[in-house]
N, C-alpha and C positions, 0 to 999 in steps of 0.2 A: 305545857303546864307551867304558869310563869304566876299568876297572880293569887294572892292570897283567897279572895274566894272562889277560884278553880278548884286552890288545894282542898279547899273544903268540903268544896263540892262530893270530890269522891271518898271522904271518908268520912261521909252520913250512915247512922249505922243502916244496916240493910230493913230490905221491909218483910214486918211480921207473917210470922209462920200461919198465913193465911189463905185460903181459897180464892187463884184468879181465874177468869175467862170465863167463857158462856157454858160450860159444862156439854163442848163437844167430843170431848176427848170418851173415849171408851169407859166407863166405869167412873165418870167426872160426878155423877152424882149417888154412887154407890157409897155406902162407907166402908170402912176397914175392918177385914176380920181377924183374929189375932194369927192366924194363919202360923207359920209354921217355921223354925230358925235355919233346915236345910230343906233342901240343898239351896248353897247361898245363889244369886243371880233370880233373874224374872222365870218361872217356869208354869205355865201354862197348863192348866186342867180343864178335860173335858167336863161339860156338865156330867151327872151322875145320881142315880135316885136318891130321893133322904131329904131331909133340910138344911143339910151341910155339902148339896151335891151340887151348886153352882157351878157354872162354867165360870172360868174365871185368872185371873194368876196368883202365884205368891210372890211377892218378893221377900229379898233376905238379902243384909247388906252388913259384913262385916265394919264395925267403926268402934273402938274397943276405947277410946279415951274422948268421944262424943258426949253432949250434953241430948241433944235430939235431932232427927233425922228428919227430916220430911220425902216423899216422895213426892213428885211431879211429870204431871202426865201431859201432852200436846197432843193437840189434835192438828187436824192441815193444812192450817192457817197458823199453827205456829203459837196459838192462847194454850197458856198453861192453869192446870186445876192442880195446887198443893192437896196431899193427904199424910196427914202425920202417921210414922208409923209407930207405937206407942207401946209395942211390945218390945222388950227387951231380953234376950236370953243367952249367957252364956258370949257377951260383948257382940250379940248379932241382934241387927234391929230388925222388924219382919213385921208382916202384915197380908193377907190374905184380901184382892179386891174384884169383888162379882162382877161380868162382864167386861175384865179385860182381855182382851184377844190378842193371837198375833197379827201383828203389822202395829203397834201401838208404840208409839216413842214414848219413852223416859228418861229420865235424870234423876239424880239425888242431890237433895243439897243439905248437908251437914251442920250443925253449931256446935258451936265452943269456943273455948278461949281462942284470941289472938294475944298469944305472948311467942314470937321468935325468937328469943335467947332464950329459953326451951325449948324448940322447936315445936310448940304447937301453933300451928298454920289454917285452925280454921276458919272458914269464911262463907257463910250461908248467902252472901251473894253472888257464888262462884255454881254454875249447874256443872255439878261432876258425872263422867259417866261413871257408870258400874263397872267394874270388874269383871264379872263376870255375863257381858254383855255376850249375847251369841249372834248378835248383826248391830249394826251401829251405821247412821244415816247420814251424811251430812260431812264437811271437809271441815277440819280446823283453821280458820285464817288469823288470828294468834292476833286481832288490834289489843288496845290498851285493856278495855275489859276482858279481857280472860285473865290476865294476872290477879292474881290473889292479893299482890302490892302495887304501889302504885310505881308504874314502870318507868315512865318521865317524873321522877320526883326529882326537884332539883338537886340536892344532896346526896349521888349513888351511892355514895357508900353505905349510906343508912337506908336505901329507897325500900331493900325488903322486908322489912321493918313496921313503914307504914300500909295501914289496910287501905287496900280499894273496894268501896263497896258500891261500885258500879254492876249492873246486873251483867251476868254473862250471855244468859241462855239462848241472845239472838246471835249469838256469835259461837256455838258451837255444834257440835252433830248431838245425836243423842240415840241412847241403844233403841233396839226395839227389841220387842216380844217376839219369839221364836217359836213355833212349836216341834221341838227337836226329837218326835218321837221315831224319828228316822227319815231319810228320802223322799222326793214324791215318789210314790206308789207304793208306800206302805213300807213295812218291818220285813215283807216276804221278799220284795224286791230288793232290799240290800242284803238279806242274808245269804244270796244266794251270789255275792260277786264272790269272787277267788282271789286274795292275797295272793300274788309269786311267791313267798316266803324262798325267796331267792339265798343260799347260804352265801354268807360272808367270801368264802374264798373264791365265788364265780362270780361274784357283782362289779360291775363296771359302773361308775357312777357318774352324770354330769349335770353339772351344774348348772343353771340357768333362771331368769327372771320371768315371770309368768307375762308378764306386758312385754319387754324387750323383745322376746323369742318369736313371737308371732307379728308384731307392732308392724311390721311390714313383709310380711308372707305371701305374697303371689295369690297359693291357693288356698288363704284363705279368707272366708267373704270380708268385706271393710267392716262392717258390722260387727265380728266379732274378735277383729285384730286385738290385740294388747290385754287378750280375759280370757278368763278360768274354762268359758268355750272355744276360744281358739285355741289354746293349749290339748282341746280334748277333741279338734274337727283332726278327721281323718287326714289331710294335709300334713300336720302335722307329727303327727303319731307315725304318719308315714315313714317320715326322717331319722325319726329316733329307734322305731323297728330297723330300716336299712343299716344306721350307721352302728347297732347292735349293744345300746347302753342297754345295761338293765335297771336302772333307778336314775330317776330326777330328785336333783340337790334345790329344793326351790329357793331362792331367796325370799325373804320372809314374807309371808304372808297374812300375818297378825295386822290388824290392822293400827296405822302408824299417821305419826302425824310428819310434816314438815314444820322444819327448823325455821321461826322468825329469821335468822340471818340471810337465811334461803331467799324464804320469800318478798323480802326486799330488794334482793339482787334480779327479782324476777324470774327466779329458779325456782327448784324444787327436789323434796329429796327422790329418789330412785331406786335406790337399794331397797331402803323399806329399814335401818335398822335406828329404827326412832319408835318403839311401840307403845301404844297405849291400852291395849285392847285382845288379851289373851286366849281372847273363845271368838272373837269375831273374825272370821275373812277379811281383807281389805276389799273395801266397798268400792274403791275405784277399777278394781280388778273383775266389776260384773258387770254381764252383756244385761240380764234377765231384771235389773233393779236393786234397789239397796234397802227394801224395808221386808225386809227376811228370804228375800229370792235368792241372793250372793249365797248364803247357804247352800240351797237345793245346786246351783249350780257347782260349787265346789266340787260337792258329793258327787257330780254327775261327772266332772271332769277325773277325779282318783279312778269314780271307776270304769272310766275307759280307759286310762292308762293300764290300770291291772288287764282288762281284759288285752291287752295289746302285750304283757307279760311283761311291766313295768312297775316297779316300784315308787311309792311319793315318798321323799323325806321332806321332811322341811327344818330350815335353818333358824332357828326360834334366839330370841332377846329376852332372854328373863333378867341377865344380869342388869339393868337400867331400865328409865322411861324415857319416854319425852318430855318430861315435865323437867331436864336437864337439873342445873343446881337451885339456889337459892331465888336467882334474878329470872327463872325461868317460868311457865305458865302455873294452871292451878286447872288441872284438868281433868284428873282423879285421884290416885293416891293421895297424895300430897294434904287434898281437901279433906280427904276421910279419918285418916289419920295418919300426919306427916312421922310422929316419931315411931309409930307402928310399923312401917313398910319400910323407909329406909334408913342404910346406916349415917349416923350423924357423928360429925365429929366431935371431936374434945368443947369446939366454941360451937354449941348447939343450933347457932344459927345456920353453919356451912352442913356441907357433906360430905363424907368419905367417899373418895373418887377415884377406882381403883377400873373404872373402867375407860376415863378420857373423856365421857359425854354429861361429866355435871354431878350427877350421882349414881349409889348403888343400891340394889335392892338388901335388905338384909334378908336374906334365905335362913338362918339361922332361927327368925321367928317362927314360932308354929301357924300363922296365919298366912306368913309371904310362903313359908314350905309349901302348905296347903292349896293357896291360890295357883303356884308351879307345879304340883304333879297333879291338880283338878284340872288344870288346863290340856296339859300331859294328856291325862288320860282321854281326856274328850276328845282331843284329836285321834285317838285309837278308838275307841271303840265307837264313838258318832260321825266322824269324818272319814275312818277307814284310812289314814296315812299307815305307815309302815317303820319310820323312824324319825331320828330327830339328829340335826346336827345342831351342837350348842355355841353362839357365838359366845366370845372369851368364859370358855367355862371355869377356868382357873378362878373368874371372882364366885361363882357359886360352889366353890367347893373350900372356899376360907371359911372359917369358923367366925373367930372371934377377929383375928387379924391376920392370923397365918393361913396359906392354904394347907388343907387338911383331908389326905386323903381318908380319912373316916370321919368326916366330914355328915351333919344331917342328912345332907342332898344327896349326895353318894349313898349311903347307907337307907335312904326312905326306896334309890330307882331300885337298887340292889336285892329288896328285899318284895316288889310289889311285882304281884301276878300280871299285872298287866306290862310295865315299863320295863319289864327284864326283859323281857321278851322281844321286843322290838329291837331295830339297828339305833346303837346310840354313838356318837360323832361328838369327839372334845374336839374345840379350837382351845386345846392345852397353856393359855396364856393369859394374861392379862396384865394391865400398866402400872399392878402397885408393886410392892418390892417382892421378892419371891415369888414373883406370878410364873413367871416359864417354868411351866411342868410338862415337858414333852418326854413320853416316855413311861411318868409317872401314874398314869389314869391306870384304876384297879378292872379287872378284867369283868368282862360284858363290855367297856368300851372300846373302840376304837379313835384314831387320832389323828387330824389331819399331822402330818408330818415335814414339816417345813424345813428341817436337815435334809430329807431328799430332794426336793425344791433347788434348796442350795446349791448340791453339791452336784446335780444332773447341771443347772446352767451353767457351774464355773466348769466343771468340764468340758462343754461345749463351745465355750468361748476361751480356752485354754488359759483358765486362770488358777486350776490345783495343781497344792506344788507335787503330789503325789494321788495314788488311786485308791489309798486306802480306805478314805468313807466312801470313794463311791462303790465299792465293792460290799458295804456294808450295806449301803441304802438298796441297790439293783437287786441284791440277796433276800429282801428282809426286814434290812435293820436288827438283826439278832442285837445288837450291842444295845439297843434301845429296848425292846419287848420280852425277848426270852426268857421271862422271871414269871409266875406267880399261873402258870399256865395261859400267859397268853401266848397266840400266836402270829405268824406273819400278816395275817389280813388288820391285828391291831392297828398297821398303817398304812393308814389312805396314802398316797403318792400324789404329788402333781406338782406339774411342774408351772401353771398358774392358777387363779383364784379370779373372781371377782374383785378383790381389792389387789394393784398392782398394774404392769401391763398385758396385754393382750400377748398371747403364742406372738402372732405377727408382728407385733408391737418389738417384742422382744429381740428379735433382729435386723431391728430396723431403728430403733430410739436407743440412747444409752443413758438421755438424761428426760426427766419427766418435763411433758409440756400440759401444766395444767390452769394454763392461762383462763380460760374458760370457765374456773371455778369463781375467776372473781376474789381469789385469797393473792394475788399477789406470786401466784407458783410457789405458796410457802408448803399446803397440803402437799399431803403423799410423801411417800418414804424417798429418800433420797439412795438408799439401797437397793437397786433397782437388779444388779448383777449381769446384764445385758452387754451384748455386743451389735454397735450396728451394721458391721460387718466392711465397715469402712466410709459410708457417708450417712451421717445423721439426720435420717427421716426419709420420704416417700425417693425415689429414685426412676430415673429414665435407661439409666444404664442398664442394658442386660445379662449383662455379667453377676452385677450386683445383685441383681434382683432374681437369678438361676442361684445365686448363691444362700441367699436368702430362702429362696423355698426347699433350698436342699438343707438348711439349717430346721426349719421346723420339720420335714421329716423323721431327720434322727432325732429330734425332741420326741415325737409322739411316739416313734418307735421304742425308744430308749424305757419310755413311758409303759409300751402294753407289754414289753416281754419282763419288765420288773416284777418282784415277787411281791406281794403285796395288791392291796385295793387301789387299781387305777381310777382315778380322778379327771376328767375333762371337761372345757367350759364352754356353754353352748356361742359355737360361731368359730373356736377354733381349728375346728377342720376343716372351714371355707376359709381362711384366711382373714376373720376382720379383724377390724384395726379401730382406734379410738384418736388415734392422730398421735399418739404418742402419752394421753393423759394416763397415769396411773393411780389416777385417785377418782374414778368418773360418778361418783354419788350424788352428784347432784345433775345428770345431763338426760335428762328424760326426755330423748332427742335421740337423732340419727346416730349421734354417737356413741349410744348407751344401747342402744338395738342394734340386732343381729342385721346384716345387710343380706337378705338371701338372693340376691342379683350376682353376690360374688361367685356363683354356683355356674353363673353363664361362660366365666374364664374358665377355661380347659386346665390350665396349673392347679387354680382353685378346687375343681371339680376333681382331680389329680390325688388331691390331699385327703379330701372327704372321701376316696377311693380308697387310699392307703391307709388309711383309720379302722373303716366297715372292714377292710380285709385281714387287719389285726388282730381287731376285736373277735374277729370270728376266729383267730387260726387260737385266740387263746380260750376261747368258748370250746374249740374242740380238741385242746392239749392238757392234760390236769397238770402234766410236768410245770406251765406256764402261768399256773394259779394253786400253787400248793396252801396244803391244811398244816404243814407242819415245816418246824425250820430245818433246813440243811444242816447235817452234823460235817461236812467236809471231813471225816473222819472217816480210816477204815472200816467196813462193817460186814459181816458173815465170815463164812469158811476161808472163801476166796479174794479177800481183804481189800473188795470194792466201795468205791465211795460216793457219793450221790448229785459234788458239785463242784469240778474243777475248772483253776485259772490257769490261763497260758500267756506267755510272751509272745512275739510275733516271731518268735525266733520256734515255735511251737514246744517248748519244754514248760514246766508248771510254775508256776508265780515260785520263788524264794522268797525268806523273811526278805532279803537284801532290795527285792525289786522292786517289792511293796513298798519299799522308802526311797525308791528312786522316781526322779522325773520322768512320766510316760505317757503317751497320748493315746497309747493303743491299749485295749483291753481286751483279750478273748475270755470267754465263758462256755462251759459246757454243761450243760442239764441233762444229766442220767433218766432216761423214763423207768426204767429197770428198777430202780429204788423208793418208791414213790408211797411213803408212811401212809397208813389207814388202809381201809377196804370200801369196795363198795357198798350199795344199799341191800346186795345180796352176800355178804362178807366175801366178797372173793379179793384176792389182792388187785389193787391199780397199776396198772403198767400203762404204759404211752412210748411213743418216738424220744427219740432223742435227740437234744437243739447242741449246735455251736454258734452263737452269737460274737459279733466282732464289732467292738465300740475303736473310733479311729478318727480324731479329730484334730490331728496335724493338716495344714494345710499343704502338703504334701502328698502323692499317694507312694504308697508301701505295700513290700509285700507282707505275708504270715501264711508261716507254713504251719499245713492242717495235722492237727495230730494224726498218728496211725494206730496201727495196730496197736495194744488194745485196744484204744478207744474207736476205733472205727477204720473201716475199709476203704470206704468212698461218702462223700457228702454232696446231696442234692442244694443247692441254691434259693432261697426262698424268698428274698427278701434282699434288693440293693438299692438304696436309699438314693445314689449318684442318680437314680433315672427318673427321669421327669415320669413318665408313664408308668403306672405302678399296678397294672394287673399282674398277672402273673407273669416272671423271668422267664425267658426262653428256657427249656428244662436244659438245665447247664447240671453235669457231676463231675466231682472232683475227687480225686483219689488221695487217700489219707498218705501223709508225707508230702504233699504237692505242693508248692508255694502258689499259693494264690495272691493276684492283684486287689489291693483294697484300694479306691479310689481316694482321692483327699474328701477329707470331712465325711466319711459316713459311716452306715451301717451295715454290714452283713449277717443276715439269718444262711445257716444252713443247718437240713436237717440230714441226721444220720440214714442212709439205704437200708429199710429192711435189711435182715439179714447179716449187719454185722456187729462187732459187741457194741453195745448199747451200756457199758459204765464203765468209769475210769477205775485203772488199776495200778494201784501205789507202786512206786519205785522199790 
């Protein structure tokens, strides 16, 4: 854009609110009924007797500081038919038009002022989608016309500023018509699938990407690699029944656009946390098509997963769009009504950016509230998910500038028949001032817990000066939840995420290599807490590399006998790896997907052994998934306690020791004491565990406590062995100093038969 009539060029005003194309689009020569202001989004009615019983849709499109709206409809060749919608009510524009069906694309495009130092941003030559779009067709490739401004204007500073009234519409996707009155096969066929309504305290949860996971599957066909059908072919489901998770943590599935910076690099984004599209699937995520099939298969993949006795969450972006800050696209909000939807700051042109990707939504309004728990619920009660995890929930839980836990959004999930009910998931954080609330979320949530994180890695690469948080996190976390009646399951546990590096990663990188991204290695945290165990990256040695897989054992060990909701991310029990990046968001590539070849190394195979046999000893121990926190306190006649620590010297932790330097940590779990009852009130008992954390690179002995607490201890669990079925049945008599290898883990459980709780000095 260099010459004066270029400049001109694009900021001719747009063209009049008038009827184009051959009127092939569905309803192209219908006219508009005043139809009806909810439910907002395209909703589809059957015909039905009367003269008001057309078949047909409504739409309904919140735009509260608009002058007029036009709808516009495409037919398959891409010609579009405007239809004003001219009913007004209550800041929703709506309109009722005979013979529109599903499979029907649309857009909206907006008018009103352009003045951005107010932030009003509209621009009727921009095709916005809806909002509430329930499928959406078509990939964003972000040229010069999607911006609302002009993007190459010679002067950046002011370029958002000037309008570009270049047409968008060939250049973006656009919703379609849905008819969401449930499933294929009817209202009978979904009501009859089964939520697990899995309780909090027995959920094991992992993580993973609906494309990555499958994207390269062996057994499942190439056809339906990287979608919402491979995730639901029996191959799959297969792995996730073995290895014994009860819920998949999806990464998002809303449908999202990639980042201009991306796609100049010839990349792309991968995560998905770029969203545009609150009710729609991501359309790239379907085998079956994208002009309203992506639906039906979604539904189809939850409910195999339920029937397999699996949980869906998914990881939902309400805090932000893709339409980033100011210099960013004009894709929907933004178009419809910019001061509406997001927070703006003090200089009306920027945004408040409290989440790092340009701007924020303000949740606080009653229309952005509404957009978030209409989306919410849709997913519950039409998609059949199960919960949500909220990425940086801390900015949807600020009011005005402060976070707020009595907060609108807190207090609408808090109070709604539907959203209480479900599993709800804070990523307790966010980048403006006072964002870290870990700890703080009011009870119905749950939280990822990134203190346990912490404090499980630096212990395993010997970097706490003491054991005291780790005894809190392995416990619980009492120091962070035990208020307001929440309890232990408040925190999810884990010791990686999708963002960071990999398990494998982890003992094998210590500094991020994310060359790859094309930034320079400046992305990604430089807090990475790893140890590579002595040579930084892939290794030939086998020492290094027995040491290495002995490291991520006691990680995932460490992981499933912790109290609290374990966390896993799909590929960590085979062993992958990313090469060391810890920012992979943009690698929609071998290095972003699960490698299931790793499953052919007998080590590998080893891992994903010792996981499924975890998961299960804790599926079948309540001691190892408690409802309620540990009182470490004497309790009844005979002034027993429910959760003691030992030295290796086998006497009980002192204040003194808890503030001394130690590598070793025993733990004993009392089955005998175990708060609540069952579902027939009778009280819960279980075995009884001694667990022995020991990550001196030395081996040591620790002698087994005795009498009271036990007679003799069966062996369960030693992390030093490459081969992890079960130990040869080894017992060891209480008093007995046992060998504990360098760097591991020992499980043992108490012999029927002898006391089963610890009793005070």
């Amino acid at each position: 854009m260099s010459s004066a009539a270029e400049q001109e060029a694009v900021r001719q005003p747009a063209r009049p609110p008038v009827a184009v194309g051959g009127g092939a689009a569905d309803g192209a020569g219908a006219s508009v009924w005043p139809g009806a202001p909810t439910p907002l989004g395209a909703r589809f009615r059957a015909g039905r007797a009367g003269p008001e019983g057309a078949a047909g849709t409504n739409f309904a499109l919140w735009a509260g500081g608009a002058e007029s709206v036009e709808l516009c409809l495409f037919d398959d060749e891409g010609r579009e038919t405007r239809r004003p919608l001219a009913e007004l009510t209550h800041e929703i524009w709506h309109g009722f038009v005979p013979g529109v069906r599903p499979g029907q694309r649309y857009g909206y495009r907006v008018h009103g002022r352009w003045d951005p130092w107010t932030g009003a941003r509209w621009n009727p030559a921009k095709l916005l989608l809806d909002p509430y779009a329930r499928a959406v067709d078509g990939e964003f490739a972000l040229p010069p016309e999607v911006y609302g401004h002009v993007r190459d204007w010679p002067q950046q500073s002011v370029a958002d500023t000037v309008r570009d009234d270049r047409d968008s519409a060939p250049h973006v996707p656009k919703g379609v018509v849905v008819h969401d009155d449930g499933p294929p096969g009817g209202a009978d066929e979904w009501a009859d699938d089964r939520r697990p309504k899995t309780p909090w305290a027995d959920s094991v949860i992992y993580e993973l990407h609906v494309r990555g996971f499958t994207k390269r599957h062996p057994g499942v066909p190439e056809e339906l690699r990287g979608t919402y059908a491979g995730l639901a072919h029996p191959a799959a489901l297969d792995h996730l029944v073995k290895l014994g998770v009860t819920a998949v943590e999806l990464l998002p599935v809303h449908q999202f656009a990639h980042e201009d910076h991306l796609l100049r690099r010839g990349l792309r984004n991968h995560w998905g946390y770029n969203s545009v599209g609150y009710f729609a699937p991501h359309a790239a995520y379907a085998a079956s098509g994208t002009r309203g099939q992506q639906v039906g298969e979604f539904k189809r993949m939850v409910r195999a997963l339920h029937d397999a006795g699996i949980e869906v969450i998914l990881d939902v972006v309400y805090n932000h769009t893709a339409e980033a800050d100011e210099l960013g696209p004009t894709l929907s909000l933004r178009g419809i009504d910019n001061r509406g939807y997001y927070r703006l700051a003090d200089d009306a042109r920027r945004y408040s950016d409290y989440t790092g990707c340009g701007n924020t939504l303000h949740v606080v309004r009653p229309q952005v509230l509404r957009l978030i728990t209409d989306s919410l619920r849709y997913w519950v009660t039409e998609m059949g998910v199960d919960g949500f995890r909220f990425d940086l929930a801390a900015a949807l839980a600020r009011s005005m500038h402060d976070v707020d836990m009595l907060s609108p959004f807190l207090a609408v999930i808090a109070q709604d028949p539907v959203l209480r009910r479900v599993k709800l998931i804070a990523e307790p954080w966010d980048v403006g001032d006072g964002g870290y609330q870990v700890g703080a979320f009011p009870p119905l949530w749950t939280e990822w817990n990134d203190r346990y994180r912490d404090a499980v890695r630096d212990f395993w690469r010997g970097a706490l000066p003491d054991v005291r948080d780790l005894g809190y996190r392995i416990s619980g976390s009492s120091d962070l939840y035990a208020w307001g009646g929440r309890r232990p399951y408040a925190s999810i546990n884990f010791v990686t995420a999708h963002d960071g590096f990999t398990l494998r990663d982890l003992v094998t990188y210590e500094r991020k290599h994310n060359e790859a991204n094309g930034e320079g290695n400046r992305d990604g945290t430089h807090d990475n807490r790893a140890w590579n165990c002595g040579v930084e990256g892939e290794s030939d040695d086998a020492r290094i590399n027995a040491l290495r897989r002995r490291q991520l054992r006691n990680l995932v060990t460490t992981l499933l006998l912790s109290t609290g909701v374990p966390m896993l991310v799909a590929g960590d029990e085979m062993g992958r790896t990313q090469g060391g990046n810890n920012n992979a968001y943009c690698q929609d590539n071998e290095t972003g997907w699960v490698d299931w070849a790793l499953l052919d190394d007998p080590g590998w195979r080893e891992l994903a052994r010792l996981t499924a046999r975890l998961t299960a000893l804790r599926h079948a121990h309540p001691v190892l998934r408690r409802r309620a926190f540990f009182s470490g306190r004497p309790q009844g006649a005979d002034g027993l306690r429910d959760l003691a620590w030992f030295t290796p010297r086998g006497t009980e932790m002192t204040e003194r020791d808890w503030y001394a330097p130690a590598a070793t940590l025993g733990f004993y779990l009392s089955g005998r004491d175990i708060p609540g009852r069952d579902a027939r009130g009778a009280p819960v008992t279980d075995d009884s565990f001694l667990a022995v954390l020991h990550a001196a690179d030395r081996p040591a002995g620790f002698l087994l406590p005795g009498a009271p607490w036990a007679e003799s201890y069966e062996l369960l669990v030693d992390t030093s062995r490459e081969e992890q079925g079960a130990p040869p049945a080894t017992v060891h008599r209480g008093g007995e100093a046992v060998p504990v290898p360098a760097r591991a883990v020992l499980l043992l459980r108490v012999v029927p038969g002898a006391p089963s709780s610890v009793r005070t000095s």
